[in-house]
C-alpha positions as CSV (number, residue, x, y, z in Angstrom):
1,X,43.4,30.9,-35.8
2,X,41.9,27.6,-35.8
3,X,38.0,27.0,-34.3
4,X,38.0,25.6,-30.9
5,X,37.1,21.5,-31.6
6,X,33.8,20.7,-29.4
7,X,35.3,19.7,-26.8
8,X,37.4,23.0,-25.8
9,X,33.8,24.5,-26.8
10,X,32.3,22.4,-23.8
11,X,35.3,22.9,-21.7
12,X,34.4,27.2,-22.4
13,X,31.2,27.0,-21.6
14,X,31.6,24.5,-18.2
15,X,34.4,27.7,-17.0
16,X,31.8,30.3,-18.2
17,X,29.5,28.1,-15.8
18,X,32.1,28.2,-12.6
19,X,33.1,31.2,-13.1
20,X,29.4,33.1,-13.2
21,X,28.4,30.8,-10.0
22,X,31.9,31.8,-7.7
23,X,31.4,35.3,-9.1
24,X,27.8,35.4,-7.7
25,X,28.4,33.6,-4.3
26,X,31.4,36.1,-3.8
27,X,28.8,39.4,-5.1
28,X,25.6,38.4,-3.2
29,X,27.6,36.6,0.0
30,X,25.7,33.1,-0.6
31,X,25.7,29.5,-2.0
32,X,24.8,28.0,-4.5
33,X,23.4,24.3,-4.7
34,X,23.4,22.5,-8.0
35,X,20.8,19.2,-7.9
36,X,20.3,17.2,-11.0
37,X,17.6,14.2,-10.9
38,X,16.1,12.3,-13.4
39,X,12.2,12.6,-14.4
40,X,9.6,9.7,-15.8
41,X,10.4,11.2,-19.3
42,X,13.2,8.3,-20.1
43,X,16.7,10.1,-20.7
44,X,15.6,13.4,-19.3
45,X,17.4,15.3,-16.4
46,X,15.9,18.3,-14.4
47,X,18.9,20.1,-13.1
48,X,18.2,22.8,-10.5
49,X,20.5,26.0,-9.5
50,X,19.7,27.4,-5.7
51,X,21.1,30.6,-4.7
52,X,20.8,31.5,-0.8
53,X,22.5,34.2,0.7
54,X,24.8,33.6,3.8
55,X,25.3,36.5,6.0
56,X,23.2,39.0,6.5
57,X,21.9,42.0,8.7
58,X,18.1,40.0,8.8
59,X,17.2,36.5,8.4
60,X,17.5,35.6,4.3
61,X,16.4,39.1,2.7
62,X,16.7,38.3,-0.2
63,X,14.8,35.0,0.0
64,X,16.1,31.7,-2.2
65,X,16.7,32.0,-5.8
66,X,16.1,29.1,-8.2
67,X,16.1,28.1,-11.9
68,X,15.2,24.9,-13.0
69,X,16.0,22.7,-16.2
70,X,15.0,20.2,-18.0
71,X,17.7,18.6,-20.4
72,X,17.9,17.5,-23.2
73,X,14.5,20.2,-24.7
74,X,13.7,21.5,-27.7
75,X,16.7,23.6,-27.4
76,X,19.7,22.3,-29.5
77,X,22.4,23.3,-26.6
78,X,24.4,21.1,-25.6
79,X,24.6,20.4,-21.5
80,X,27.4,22.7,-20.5
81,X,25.7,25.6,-23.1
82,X,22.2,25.0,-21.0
83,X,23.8,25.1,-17.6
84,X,25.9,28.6,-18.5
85,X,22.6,30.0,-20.0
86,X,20.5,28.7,-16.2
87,X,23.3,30.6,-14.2
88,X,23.0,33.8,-16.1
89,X,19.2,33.9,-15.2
90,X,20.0,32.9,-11.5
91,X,22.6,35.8,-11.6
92,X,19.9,37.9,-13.3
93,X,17.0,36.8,-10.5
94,X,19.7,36.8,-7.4
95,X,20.7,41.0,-8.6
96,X,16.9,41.9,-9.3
97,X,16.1,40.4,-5.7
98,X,18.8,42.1,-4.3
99,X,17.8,45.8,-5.8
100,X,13.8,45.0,-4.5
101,X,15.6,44.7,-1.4
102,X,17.4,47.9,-1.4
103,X,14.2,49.8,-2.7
104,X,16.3,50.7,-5.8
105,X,14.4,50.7,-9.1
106,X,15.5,47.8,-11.7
């Protein structure tokens, strides 16, 4: 089988991306906001994933959930790579929130 050329790599990664946000919004019952803006630092983007829960039995329990990026960094991932890598922390943050919430151990 032949490698996958770059771009079918970035096309992977930017499904790995949707699919790990729609998977969390459907899991936790929320939303998630995607914001990208540019810095001072010429050519540099900060791009920012919120997760807030939607219904509830209390007002937001679990609080709002964020992880924030700056690209390009030190880090030789490419865009699609870093934002797949940002939504598995938010999913790792938005499940850890959820078991303090529950008074379940981690």
């Amino acid at each position: 089988m032949a490698r996958p050329n770059k771009t079918e790599q970035e096309h992977g990664y930017l499904k790995a991306f949707w699919t790990e946000i729609k998977t969390m919004e459907a899991d936790y019952v929320g939303m998630v906001v995607f914001l990208s803006y540019p810095i001072s630092r010429p050519g540099v983007f900060v791009f920012r994933l919120t997760f807030t829960p939607l219904l509830t039995e209390v007002e937001n329990p679990l609080g709002t959930c964020a992880v924030q990026i700056e690209f390009p960094n030190s880090s030789t991932q490419t865009l699609a790579g870093a934002l797949w890598s940002a939504s598995m922390k938010l999913t790792t943050l938005v499940f850890d929130a959820d078991r303090a919430r529950r008074g379940l151990p981690r």
